[in-house]
C-alpha positions in Angstrom: 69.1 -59.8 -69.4 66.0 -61.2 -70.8 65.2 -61.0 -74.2 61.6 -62.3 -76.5 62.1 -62.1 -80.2 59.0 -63.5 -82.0 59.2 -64.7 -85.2 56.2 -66.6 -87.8 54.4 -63.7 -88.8 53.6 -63.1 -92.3 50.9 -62.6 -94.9 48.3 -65.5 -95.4 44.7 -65.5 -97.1 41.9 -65.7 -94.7 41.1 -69.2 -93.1 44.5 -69.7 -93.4 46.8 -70.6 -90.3 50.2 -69.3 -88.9 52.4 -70.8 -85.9 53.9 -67.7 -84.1 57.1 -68.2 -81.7 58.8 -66.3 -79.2 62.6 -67.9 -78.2 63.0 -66.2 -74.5 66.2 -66.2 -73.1 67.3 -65.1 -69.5 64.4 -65.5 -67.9 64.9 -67.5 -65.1 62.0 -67.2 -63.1 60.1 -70.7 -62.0 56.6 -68.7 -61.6 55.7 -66.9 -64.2 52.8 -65.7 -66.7 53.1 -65.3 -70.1 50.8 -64.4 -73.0 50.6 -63.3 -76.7 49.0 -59.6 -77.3 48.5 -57.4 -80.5 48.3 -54.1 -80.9 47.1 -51.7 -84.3 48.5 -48.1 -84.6 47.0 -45.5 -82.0 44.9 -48.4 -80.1 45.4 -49.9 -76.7 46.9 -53.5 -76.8 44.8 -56.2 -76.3 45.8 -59.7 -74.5 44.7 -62.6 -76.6 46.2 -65.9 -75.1 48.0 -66.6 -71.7 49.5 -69.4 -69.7 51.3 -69.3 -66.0 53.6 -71.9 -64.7 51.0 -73.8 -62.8 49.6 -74.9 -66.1 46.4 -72.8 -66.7 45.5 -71.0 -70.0 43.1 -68.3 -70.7 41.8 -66.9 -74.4 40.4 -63.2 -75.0 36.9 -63.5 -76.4 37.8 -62.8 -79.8 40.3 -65.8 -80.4 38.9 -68.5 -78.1 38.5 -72.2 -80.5 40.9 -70.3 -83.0 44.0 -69.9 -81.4 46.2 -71.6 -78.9 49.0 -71.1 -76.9 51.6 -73.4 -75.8 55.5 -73.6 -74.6 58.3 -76.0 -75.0 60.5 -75.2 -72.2 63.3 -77.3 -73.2 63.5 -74.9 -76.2 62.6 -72.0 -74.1 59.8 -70.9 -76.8 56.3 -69.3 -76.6 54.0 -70.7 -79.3 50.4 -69.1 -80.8 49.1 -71.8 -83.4 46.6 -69.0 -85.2 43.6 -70.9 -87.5 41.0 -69.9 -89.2 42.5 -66.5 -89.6 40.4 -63.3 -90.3 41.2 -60.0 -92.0 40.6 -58.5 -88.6 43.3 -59.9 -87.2 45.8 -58.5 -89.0 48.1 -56.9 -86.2 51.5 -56.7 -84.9 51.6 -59.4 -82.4 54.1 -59.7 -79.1 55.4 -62.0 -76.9 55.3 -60.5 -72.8 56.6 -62.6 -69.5 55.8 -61.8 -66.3 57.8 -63.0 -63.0 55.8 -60.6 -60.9 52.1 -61.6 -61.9 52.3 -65.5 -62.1 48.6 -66.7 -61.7 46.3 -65.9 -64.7 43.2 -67.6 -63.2 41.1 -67.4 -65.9 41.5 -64.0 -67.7 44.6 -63.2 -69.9 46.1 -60.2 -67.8 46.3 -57.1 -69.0 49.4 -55.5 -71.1 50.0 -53.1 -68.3 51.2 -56.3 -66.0 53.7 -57.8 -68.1 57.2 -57.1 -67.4 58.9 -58.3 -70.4 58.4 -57.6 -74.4 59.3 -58.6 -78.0 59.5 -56.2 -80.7 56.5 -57.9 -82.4 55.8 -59.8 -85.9 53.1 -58.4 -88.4 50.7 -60.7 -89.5 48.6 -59.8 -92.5 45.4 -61.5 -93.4 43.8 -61.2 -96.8 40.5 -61.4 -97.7 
C-alpha cells in the first residue's frame, strides 16, 4: 500500500523559509513523477513543483527562484525548501506520486494526474 505523510509545515513571518517533507513508503515504481501542490478551501489545487525519475524539474510560475524540490531516495522522502515566503502562500500543501504519468517535461502536471496523496501540512505566513 503506498502511503505520503508530509510533515514541516508551520507558521513563519514573511521572508522567512520552511523545509517541507513527504516520507513515501510502498511505492515501488522505478518511473515515476512526483510534485508538491496546495490547495485553499473551495479552490482548485494548484501544482507548484515537480520532478520525474529521469531527473527533470518543473516550477509553477508563482514559486519559480523561491522554492525547490528535491528527493533523497535512500530515505525515500520528498523535499520543498520554501524561501522567501509570502502571506499568499499560506495553504495546505500535499505530497502526490504518480507511476502512471512519469515524464513531466517542463510543466508540473496537473493534480488530476497524480495517483497518490498525503493528507497535507498547513503552512501559515505572516505579514
Amino acid at each position: 500500500q503506498v502511503r505520503l505523510v508530509e510533515s514541516g509545515g508551520g507558521s513563519v513571518q514573511a521572508e522567512e523559509s520552511l523545509r517541507l517533507s513527504c516520507v513515501i513508503t510502498g511505492f515501488t515504481f522505478t518511473r515515476y513523477a512526483m510534485g508538491w501542490f496546495r490547495q485553499m478551501p473551495g479552490k482548485e489545487r494548484e501544482g507548484l513543483a515537480a520532478l520525474d525519475s529521469a531527473g527533470n524539474t518543473a516550477y509553477a510560475d508563482s514559486v519559480k527562484g523561491r522554492f525547490t524540490i528535491s528527493q533523497d531516495n535512500a530515505a525515500n522522502t520528498l523535499y520543498l525548501q520554501m524561501n522567501s515566503l509570502k502571506p499568499e502562500d499560506s495553504d495546505t500543501y500535499y505530497c502526490a506520486a504518480s507511476a502512471y504519468y512519469c515524464s513531466i517535461g517542463s510543466t508540473v502536471p496537473r493534480a488530476t494526474v497524480m495517483d497518490f496523496w498525503g493528507k497535507g501540512t498547513l503552512v501559515t505566513i505572516s505579514s
